[in-house]
TORPA-4810 file (N, C-alpha, C, O; in nm, 3 decimals):
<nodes>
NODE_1_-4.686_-2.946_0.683_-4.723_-2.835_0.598_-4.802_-2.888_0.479_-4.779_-2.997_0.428_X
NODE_2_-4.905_-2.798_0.436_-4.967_-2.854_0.330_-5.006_-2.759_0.235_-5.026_-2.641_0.264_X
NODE_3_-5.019_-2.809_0.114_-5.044_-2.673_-0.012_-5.089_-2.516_0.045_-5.025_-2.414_0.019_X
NODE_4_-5.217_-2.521_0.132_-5.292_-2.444_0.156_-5.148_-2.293_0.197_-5.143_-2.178_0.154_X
NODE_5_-5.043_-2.379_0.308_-4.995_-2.265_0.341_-4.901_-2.153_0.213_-4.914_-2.030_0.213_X
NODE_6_-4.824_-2.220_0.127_-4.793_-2.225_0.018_-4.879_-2.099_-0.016_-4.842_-1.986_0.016_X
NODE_7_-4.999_-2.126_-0.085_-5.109_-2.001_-0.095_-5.082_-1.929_-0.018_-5.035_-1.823_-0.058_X
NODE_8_-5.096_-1.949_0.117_-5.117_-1.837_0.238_-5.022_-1.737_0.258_-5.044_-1.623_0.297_X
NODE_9_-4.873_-1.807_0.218_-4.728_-1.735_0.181_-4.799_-1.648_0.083_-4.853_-1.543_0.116_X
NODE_10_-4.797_-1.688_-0.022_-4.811_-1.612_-0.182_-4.953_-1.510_-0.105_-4.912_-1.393_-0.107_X
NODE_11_-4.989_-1.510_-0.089_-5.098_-1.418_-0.055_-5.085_-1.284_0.025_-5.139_-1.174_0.019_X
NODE_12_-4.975_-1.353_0.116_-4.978_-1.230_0.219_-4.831_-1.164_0.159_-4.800_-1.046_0.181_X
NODE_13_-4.761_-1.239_0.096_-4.619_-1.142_0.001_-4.707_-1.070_-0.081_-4.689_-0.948_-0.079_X
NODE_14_-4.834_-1.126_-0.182_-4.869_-0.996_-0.259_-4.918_-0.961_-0.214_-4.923_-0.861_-0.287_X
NODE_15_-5.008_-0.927_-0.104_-5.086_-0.835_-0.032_-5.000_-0.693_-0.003_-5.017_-0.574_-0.031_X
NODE_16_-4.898_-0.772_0.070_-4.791_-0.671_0.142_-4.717_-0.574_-0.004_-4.687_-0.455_0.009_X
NODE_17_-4.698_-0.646_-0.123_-4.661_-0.591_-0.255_-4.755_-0.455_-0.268_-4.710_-0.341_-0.281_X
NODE_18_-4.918_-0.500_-0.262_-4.985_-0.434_-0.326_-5.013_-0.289_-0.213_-5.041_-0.173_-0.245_X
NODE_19_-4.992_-0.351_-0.064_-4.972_-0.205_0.053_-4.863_-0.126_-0.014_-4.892_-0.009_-0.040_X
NODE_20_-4.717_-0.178_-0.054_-4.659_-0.096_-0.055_-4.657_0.011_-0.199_-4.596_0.118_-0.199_X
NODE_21_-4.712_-0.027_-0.284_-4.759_0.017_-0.403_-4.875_0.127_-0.371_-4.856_0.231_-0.434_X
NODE_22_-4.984_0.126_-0.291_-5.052_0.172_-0.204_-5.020_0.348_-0.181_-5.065_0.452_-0.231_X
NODE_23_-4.867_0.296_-0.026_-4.849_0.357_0.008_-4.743_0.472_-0.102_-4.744_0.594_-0.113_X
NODE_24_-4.679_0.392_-0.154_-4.615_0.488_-0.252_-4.677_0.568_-0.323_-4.620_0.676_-0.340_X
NODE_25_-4.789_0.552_-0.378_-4.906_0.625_-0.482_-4.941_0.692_-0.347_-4.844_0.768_-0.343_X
NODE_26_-4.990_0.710_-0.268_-5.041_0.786_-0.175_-4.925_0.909_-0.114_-4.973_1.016_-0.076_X
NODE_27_-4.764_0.886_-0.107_-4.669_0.977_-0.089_-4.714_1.025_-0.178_-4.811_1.099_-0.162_X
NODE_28_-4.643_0.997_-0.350_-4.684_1.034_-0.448_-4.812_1.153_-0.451_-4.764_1.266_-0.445_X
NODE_29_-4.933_1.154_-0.456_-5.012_1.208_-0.464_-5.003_1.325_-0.332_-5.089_1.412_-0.347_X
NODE_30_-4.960_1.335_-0.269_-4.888_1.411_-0.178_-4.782_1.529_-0.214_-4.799_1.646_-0.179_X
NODE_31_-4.710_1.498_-0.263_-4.566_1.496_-0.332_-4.694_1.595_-0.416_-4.738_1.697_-0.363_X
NODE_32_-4.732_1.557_-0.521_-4.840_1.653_-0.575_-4.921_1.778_-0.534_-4.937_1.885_-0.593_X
NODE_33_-4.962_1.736_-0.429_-5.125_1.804_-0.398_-4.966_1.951_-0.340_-4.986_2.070_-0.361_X
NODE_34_-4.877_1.917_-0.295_-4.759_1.983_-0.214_-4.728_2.055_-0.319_-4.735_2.177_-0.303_X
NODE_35_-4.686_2.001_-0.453_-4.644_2.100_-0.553_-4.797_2.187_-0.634_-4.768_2.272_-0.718_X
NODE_36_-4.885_2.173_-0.618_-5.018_2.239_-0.649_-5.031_2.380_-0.584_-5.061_2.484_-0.643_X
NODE_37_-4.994_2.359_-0.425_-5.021_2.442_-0.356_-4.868_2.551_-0.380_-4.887_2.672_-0.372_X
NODE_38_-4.731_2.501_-0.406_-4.649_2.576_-0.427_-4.685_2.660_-0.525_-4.647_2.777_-0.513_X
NODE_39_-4.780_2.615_-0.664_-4.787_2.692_-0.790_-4.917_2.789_-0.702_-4.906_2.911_-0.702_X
NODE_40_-4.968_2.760_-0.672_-5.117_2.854_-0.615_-5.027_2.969_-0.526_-5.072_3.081_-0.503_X
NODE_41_-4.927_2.935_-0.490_-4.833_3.015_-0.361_-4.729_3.128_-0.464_-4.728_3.247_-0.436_X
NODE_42_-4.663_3.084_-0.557_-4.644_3.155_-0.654_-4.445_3.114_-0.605_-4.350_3.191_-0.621_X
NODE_43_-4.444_3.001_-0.559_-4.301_2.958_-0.502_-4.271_2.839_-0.573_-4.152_2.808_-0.565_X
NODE_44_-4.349_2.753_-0.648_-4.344_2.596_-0.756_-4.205_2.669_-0.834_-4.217_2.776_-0.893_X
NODE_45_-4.094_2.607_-0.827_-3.945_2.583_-0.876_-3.862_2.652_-0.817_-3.744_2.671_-0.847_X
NODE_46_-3.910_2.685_-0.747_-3.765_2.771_-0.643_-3.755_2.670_-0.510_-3.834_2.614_-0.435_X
NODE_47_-3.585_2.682_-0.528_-3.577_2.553_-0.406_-3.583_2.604_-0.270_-3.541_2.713_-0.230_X
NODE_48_-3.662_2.477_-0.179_-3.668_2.521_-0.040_-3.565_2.561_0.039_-3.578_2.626_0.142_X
NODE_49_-3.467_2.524_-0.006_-3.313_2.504_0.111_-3.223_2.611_0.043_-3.183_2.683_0.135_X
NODE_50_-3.174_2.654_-0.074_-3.110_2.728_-0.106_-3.189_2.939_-0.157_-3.156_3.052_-0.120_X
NODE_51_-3.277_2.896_-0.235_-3.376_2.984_-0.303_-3.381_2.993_-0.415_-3.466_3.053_-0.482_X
NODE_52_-3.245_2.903_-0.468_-3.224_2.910_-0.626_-3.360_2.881_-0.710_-3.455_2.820_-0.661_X
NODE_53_-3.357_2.929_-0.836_-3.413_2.830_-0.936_-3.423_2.683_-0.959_-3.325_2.641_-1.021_X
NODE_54_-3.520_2.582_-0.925_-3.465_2.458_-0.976_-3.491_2.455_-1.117_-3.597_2.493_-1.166_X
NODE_55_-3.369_2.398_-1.200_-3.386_2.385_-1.360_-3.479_2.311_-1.370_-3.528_2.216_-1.308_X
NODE_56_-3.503_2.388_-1.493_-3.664_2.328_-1.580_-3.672_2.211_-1.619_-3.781_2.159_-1.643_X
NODE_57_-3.533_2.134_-1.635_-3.486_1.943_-1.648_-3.526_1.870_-1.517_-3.555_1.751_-1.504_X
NODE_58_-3.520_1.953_-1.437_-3.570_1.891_-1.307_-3.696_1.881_-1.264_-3.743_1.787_-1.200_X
NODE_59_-3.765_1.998_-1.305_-3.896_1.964_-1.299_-3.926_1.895_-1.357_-4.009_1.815_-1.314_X
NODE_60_-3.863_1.884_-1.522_-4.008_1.771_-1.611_-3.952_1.656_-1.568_-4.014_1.580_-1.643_X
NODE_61_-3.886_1.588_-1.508_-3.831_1.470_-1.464_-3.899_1.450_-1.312_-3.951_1.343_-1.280_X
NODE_62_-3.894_1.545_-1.238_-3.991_1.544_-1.092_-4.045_1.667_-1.069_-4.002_1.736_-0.977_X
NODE_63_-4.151_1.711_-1.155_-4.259_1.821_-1.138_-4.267_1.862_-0.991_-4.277_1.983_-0.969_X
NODE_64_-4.264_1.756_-0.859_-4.319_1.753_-0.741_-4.131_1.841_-0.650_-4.141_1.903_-0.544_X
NODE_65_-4.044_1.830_-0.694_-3.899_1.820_-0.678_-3.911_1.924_-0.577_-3.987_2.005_-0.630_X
NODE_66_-3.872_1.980_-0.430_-3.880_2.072_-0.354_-3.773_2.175_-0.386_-3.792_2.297_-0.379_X
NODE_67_-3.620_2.097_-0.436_-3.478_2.128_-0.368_-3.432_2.094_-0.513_-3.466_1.994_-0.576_X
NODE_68_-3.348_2.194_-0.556_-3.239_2.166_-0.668_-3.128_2.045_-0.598_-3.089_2.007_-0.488_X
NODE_69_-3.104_2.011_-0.764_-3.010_1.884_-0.723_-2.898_1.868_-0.649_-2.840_1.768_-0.606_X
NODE_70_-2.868_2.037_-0.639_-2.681_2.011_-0.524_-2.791_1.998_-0.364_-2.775_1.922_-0.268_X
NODE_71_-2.879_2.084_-0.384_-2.951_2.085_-0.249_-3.018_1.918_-0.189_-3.011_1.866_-0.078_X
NODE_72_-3.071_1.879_-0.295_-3.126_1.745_-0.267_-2.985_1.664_-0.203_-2.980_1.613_-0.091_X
NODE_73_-2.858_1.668_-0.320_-2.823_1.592_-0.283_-2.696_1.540_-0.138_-2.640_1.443_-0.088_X
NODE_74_-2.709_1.673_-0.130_-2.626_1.776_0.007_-2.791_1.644_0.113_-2.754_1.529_0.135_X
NODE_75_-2.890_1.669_0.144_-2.975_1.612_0.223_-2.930_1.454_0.220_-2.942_1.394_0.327_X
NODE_76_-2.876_1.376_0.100_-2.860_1.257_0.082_-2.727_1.196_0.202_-2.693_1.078_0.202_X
</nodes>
């Protein structure tokens, strides 16, 4: 083994770092474009699974949030 692979390690761990950073910003922006279309729909804070209200703490903490928190966490 010689230095070079060393690099070649470190390279392809941050590569793979920077995919998954990637892919997260890309759910993310998803997660978005999803809550855009709920406010255009006139349904943005009402939860999918129950119909409740999701509290307004929940949105400013996850604007994108589908499901109030007993509902989310009932899915967990």
């Amino acid at each position: 083994m010689d230095d070079n692979f060393a690099d070649s390690a470190s390279a392809t761990a941050e590569r793979s770092e920077a995919l998954a950073f990637i892919d997260n910003a890309r759910e993310r922006l998803a997660d978005v474009d999803e809550a855009l279309a709920r406010m255009d729909a006139g349904s943005y804070g009402v939860c999918a699974d129950c119909g409740k209200p999701i509290p307004e703490a929940r949105l400013e903490a996850r604007p994108w949030a589908v499901r109030c928190v007993e509902c989310a966490a009932a899915r967990s």
